[in-house]
Structure formats: structure tokens, C-alpha cells
C-alpha beads as a LAMMPS data file, in Angstrom:
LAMMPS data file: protein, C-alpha beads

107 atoms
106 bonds

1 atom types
1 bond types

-500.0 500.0 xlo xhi
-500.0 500.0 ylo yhi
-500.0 500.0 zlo zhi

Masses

1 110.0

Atoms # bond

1 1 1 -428.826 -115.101 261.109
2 1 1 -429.589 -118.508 261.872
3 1 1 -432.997 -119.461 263.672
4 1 1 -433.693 -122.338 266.194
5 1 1 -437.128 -122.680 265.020
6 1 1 -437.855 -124.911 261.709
7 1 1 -441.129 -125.477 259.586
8 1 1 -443.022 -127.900 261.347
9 1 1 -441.488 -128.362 264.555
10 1 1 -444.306 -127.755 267.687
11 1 1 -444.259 -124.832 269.430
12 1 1 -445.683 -122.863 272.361
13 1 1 -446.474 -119.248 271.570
14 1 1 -445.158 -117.074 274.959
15 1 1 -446.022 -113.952 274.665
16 1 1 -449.122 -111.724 272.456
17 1 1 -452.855 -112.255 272.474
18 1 1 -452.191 -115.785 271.433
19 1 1 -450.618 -116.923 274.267
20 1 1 -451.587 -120.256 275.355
21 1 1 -450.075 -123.719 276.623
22 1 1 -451.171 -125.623 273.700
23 1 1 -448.430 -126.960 271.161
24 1 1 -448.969 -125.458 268.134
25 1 1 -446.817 -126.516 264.402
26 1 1 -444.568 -124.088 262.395
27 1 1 -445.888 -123.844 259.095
28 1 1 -443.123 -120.968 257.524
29 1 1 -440.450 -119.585 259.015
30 1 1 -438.612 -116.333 257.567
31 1 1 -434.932 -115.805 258.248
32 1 1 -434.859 -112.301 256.590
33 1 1 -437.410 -110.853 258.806
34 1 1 -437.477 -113.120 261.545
35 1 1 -441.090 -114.077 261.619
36 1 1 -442.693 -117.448 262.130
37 1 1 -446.024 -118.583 260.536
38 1 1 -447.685 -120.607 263.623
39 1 1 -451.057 -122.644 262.690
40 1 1 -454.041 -121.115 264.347
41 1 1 -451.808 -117.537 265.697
42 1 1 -452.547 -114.199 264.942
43 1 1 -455.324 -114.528 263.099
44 1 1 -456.460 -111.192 260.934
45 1 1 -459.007 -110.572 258.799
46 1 1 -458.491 -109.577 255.468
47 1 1 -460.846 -108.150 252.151
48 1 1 -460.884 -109.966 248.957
49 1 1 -462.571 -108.955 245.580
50 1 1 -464.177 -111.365 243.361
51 1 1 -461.640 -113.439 241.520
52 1 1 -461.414 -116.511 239.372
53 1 1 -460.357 -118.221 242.666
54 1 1 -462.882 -116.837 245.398
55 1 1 -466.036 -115.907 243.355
56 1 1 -467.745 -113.952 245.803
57 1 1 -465.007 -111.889 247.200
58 1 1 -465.979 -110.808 251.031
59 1 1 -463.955 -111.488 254.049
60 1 1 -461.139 -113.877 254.826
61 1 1 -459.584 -114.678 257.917
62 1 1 -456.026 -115.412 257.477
63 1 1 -453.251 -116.319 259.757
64 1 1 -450.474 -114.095 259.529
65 1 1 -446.486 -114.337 261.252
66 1 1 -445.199 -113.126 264.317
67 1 1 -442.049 -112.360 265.442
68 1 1 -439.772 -115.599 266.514
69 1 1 -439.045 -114.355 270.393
70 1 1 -442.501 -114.757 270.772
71 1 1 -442.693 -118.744 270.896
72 1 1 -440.792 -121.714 272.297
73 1 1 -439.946 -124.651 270.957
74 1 1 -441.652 -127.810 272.839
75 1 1 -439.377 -130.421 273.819
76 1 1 -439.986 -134.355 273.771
77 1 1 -441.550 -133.855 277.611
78 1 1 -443.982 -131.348 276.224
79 1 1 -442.276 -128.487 277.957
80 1 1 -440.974 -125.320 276.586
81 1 1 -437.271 -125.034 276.432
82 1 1 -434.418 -123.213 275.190
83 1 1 -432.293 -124.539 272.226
84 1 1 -428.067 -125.919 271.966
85 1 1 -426.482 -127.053 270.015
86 1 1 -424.260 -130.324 269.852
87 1 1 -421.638 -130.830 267.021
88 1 1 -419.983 -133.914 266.412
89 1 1 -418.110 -135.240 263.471
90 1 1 -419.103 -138.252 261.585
91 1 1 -417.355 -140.162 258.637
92 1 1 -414.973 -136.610 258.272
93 1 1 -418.374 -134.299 258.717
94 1 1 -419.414 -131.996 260.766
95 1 1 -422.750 -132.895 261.871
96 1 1 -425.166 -130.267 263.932
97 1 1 -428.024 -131.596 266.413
98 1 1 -430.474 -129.266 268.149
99 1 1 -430.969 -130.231 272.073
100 1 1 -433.226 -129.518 274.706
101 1 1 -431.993 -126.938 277.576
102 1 1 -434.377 -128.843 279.954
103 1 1 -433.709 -132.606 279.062
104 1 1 -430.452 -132.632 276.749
105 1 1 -431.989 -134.989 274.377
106 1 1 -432.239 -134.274 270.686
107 1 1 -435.153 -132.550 268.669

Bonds

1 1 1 2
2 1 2 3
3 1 3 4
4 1 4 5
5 1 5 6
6 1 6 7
7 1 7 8
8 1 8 9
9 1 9 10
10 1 10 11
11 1 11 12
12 1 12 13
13 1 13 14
14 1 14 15
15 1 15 16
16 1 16 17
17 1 17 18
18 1 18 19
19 1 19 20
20 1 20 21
21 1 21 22
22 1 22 23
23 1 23 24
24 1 24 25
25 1 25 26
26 1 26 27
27 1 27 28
28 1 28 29
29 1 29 30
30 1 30 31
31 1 31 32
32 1 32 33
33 1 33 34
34 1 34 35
35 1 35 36
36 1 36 37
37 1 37 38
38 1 38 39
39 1 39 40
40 1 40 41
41 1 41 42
42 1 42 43
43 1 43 44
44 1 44 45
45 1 45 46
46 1 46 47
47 1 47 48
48 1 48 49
49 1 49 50
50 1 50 51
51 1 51 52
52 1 52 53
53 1 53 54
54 1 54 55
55 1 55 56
56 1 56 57
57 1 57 58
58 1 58 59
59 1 59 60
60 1 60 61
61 1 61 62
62 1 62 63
63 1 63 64
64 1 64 65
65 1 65 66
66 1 66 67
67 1 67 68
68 1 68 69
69 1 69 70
70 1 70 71
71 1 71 72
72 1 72 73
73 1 73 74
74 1 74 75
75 1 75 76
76 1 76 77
77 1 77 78
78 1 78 79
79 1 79 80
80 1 80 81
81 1 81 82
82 1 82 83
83 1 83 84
84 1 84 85
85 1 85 86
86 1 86 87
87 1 87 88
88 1 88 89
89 1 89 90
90 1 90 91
91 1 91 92
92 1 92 93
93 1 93 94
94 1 94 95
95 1 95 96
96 1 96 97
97 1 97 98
98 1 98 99
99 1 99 100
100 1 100 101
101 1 101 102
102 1 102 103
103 1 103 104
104 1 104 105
105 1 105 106
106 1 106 107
């Protein structure tokens, strides 16, 4: 399946205990289990041991993904819209844009 969402476009997460207004970026995005990595979202703590890279072991916070229907992407107006898609052929190709539901301008 293909997603609408790609690493580092801005996003607005919709629904969870992160749910705010702000923009946030896409830093991973995982077709196979549809899951996004959001900067700043869904942030978990997790146990480390010592190791060669964290000395002291103890407790990390680490932001971990959530599920794609769960954020929007933010247009050029700094709204959250829906995604189409516009094909038009160039030179022989078949070229693929990403709109805006609320503006139709490209992303």
C-alpha cells in the first residue's frame, strides 16, 4: 500500500494523547506496518543497561510511531487537509504530484 505521508513533510497529529495544532515533521515512515515516526509524539520511556554507548545505563525517553490515520498532512496555508493526486505526462513520463484537498496547490 502506498502512503500519502513522506519523511519530513509537516504534519498535524489528530487524534491520541498527542493531539495538538502544532505542525510537527515526519522523521520515518513505515509502509509495512503503517506507522509514522512524528518528532516530539508518543513519547515512552524506555530502560537501558550500561553499554559502550550509554555508560550509565538508566532511563531513556524515546519517541516511538503511531499509526498513519492518526495525523494530517499540513498544507501550504497551514491547515490540515486531505491528499490527491494529479498525474500528468511529461517528455513521454508519467509524472505524480500530491495536492491539497483544501487549496489544490501542490505539496
Amino acid at each position: 500500500m502506498k502512503l500519502n505521508i513522506k519523511k519530513g513533510d509537516m504534519v498535524q497529529v489528530i487524534a491520541g494523547n498527542d493531539k495538538s495544532t502544532t505542525p510537527r515533521r515526519v522523521l520515518l515512515v513505515d509502509v509495512e506496518k503503517m506507522r509514522v515516526l512524528v518528532e516530539g509524539v508518543n513519547i515512552r520511556k524506555k530502560h537501558s543497561r550500561p553499554s559502550a554507548n550509554n555508560q550509565n545505563g538508566g532511563i531513556i525517553e524515546k519517541e516511538m510511531p503511531i499509526h498513519y490515520s492518526n495525523v494530517m498532512l499540513i498544507d501550504s496555508d497551514k491547515k490540515a487537509t486531505r491528499v490527491g493526486r494529479k498525474v500528468t505526462t511529461e517528455n513521454g513520463k508519467r509524472v505524480v504530484t500530491r495536492i491539497a484537498k483544501t487549496n489544490n496547490k501542490e505539496i
